[in-house]
C-alpha positions in Angstrom: 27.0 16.7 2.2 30.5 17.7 0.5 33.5 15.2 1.6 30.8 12.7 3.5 33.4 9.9 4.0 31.5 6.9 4.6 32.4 4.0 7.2 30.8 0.5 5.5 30.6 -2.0 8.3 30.0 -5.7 7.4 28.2 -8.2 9.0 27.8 -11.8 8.5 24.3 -11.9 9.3 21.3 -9.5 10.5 18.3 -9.2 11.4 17.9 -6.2 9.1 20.0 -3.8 8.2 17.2 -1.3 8.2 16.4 -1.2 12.0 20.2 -1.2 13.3 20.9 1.9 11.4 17.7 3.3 12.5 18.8 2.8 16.0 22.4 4.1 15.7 21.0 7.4 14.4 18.9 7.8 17.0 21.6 7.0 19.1 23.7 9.9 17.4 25.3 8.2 14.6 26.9 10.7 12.5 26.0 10.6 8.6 28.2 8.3 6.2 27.4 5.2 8.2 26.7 2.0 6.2 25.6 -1.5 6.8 25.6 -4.0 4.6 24.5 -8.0 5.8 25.9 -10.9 4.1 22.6 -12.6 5.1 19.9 -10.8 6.4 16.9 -12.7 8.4 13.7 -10.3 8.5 14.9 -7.4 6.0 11.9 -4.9 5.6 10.7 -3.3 2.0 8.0 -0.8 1.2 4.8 -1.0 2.2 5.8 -3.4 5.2 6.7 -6.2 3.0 9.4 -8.6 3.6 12.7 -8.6 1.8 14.5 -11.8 1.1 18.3 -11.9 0.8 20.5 -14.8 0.0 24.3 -14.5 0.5 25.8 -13.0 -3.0 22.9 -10.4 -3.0 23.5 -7.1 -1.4 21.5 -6.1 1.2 22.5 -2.4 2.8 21.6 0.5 4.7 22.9 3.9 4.6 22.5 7.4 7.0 22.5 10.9 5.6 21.9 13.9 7.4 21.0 16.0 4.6 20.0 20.0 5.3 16.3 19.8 4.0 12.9 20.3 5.1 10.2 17.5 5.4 8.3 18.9 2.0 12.1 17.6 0.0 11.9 13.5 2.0 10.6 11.9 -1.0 12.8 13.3 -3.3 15.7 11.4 -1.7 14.0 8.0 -2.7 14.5 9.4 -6.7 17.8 10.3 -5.6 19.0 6.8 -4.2 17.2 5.6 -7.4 19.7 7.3 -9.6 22.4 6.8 -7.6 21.7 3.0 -8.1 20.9 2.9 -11.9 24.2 4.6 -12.4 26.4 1.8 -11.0 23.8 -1.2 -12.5 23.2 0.1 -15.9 27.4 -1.0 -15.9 26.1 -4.4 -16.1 22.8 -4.5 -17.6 20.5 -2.9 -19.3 18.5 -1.9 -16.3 15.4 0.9 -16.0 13.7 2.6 -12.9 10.7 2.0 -11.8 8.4 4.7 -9.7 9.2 5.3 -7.3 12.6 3.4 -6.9 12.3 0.1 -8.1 15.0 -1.2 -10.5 14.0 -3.1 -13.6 15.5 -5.6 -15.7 12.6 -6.1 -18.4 9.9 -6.5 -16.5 11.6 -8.4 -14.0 12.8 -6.5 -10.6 16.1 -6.4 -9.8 16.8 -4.6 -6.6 14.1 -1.9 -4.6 15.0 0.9 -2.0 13.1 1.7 1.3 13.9 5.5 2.2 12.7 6.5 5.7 13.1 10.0 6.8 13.2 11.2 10.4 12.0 15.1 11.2 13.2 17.1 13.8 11.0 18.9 15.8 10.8 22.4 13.6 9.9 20.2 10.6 13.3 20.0 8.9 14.7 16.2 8.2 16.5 14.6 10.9 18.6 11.7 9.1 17.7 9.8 5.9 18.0 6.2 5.9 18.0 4.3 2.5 17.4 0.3 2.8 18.6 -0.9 -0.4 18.3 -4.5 -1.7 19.9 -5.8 -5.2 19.9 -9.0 -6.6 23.6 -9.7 -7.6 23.9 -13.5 -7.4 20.3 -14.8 -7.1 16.5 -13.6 -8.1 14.4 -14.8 -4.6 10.8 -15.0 -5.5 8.4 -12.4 -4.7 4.8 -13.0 -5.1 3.1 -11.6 -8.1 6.2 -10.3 -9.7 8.5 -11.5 -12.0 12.8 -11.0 -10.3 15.8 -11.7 -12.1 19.7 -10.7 -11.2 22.9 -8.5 -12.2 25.5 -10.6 -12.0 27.3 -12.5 -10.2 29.2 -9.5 -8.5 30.8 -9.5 -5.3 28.9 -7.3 -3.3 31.4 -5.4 -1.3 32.4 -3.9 -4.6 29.0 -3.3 -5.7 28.8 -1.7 -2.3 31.4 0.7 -2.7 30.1 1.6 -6.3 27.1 2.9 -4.9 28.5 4.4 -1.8 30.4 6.7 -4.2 27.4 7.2 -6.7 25.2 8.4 -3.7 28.2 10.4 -2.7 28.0 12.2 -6.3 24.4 12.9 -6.2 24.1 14.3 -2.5 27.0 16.6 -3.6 25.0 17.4 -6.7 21.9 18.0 -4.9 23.5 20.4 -2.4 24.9 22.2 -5.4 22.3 22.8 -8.0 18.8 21.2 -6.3 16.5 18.5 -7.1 16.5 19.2 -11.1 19.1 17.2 -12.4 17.7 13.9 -10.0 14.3 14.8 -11.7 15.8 14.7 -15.3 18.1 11.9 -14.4 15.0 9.8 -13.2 13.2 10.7 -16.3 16.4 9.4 -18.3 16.3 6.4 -16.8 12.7 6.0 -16.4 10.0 4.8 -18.8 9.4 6.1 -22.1 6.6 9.3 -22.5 3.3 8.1 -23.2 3.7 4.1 -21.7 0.5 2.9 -20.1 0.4 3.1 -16.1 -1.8 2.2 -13.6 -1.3 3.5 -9.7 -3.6 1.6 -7.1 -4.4 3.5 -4.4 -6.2 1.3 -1.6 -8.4 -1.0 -3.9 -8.8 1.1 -6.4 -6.3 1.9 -9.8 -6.0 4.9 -11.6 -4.7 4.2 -15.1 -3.3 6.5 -17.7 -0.2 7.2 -19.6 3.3 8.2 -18.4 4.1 12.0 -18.8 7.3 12.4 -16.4 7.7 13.7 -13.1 6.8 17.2 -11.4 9.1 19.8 -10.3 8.6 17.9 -7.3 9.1 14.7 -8.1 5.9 13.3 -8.1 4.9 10.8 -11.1 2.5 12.6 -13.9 -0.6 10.4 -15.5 -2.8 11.5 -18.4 -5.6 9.9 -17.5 -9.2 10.1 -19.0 -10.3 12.6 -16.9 -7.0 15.2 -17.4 -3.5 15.1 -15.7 -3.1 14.1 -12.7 0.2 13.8 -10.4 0.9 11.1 -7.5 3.4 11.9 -4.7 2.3 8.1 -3.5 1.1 5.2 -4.6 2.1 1.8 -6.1 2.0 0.6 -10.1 0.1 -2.2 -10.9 -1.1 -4.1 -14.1 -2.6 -1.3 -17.0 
């Protein structure tokens, strides 16, 4: 990923940001592309939930072609985490959230969708990261509470994190997924804060004791440790 020079292209309005970079990398596209929508119409977040974006938020999507293998995909949400914390925490006190929400209090500030593609022999294909901030306005998302960063134009916030994500690829390349796991854990919830992770209809609750080798979010819960590769955190 050394000397990826990205190629931001900016449109006034999308449908999402998400699907046409999904369909210019199957088309061929070459890594370093990015798309960001001034206003985008039916963006997409985790778990097939809607995104809103008002113009003065950012609302982006970026290809990698990283040389991994399928087991490494969800370590690239962390990584886009960090990557985004680094240029936020610049104007507020911001935390993470697992997987790869950003946090303002207890109000969210921005959330990333990573999808990875595999080739056929197992290894990853692209990497797209969907990435949504509030920089000028905090939508309303049922059952949680939103706030926002700025104002800040969002080309420059763009660029910010184009360059941070730049940084961490080259890192990862370098030296592996340890320094994303410890810059997570940084930037992540203090040891020992109350959690819950629903799964289906049902939570598991415990307290907060970092992430595995692998990325994967660590609970002591009543009945022992126990680590979550997926999942969602709810009310403790």
């Amino acid at each position: 990923m050394s000397g990826l020079a990205w190629r931001l292209s900016i449109e006034e309005s999308l449908p999402s940001t998400q699907t046409l970079v999904a369909e210019r990398a199957e088309a061929g596209e070459p890594a370093g592309l990015a798309i960001m929508a001034r206003l985008q119409t039916a963006g997409r977040g985790r778990a097939s939930r809607g995104w809103s974006n008002r113009p003065g938020n950012l609302a982006i999507s970026i290809l990698v072609r990283p040389e991994a293998e399928a087991r490494a995909a969800g370590q690239f949400a962390l990584l886009a985490a960090v990557a985004l914390h680094q240029v936020a925490v610049s104007h507020a006190a911001v935390r993470l959230r697992w997987p790869n929400d950003l946090m303002l209090g207890e109000a969210k500030v921005a959330g990333i969708l990573t999808e990875a593609s595999l080739r056929p022999g197992g290894a990853i294909a692209h990497v797209i990261f969907g990435i949504g901030v509030n920089l000028a306005h905090a939508p309303p998302v049922e059952g949680r509470a939103t706030a926002c960063l700025g104002p800040i134009p969002p080309e420059r916030f763009a660029w910010a994190l184009l360059e941070a994500l730049g940084q961490w690829l080259d890192r990862q390349a370098r030296e592996g997924f340890a320094p994303i796991r410890a810059a997570w854990m940084a930037a992540g919830p203090p040891p020992g804060t109350p959690l819950s992770v629903r799964q289906g209809d049902s939570f598991i609750r415990g307290r907060y004791e970092g992430l595995t080798e692998a990325g994967a979010l660590r609970l002591l819960t009543e009945e022992g440790p126990r680590s979550f590769h997926a999942g969602e955190l709810g009310e403790v």
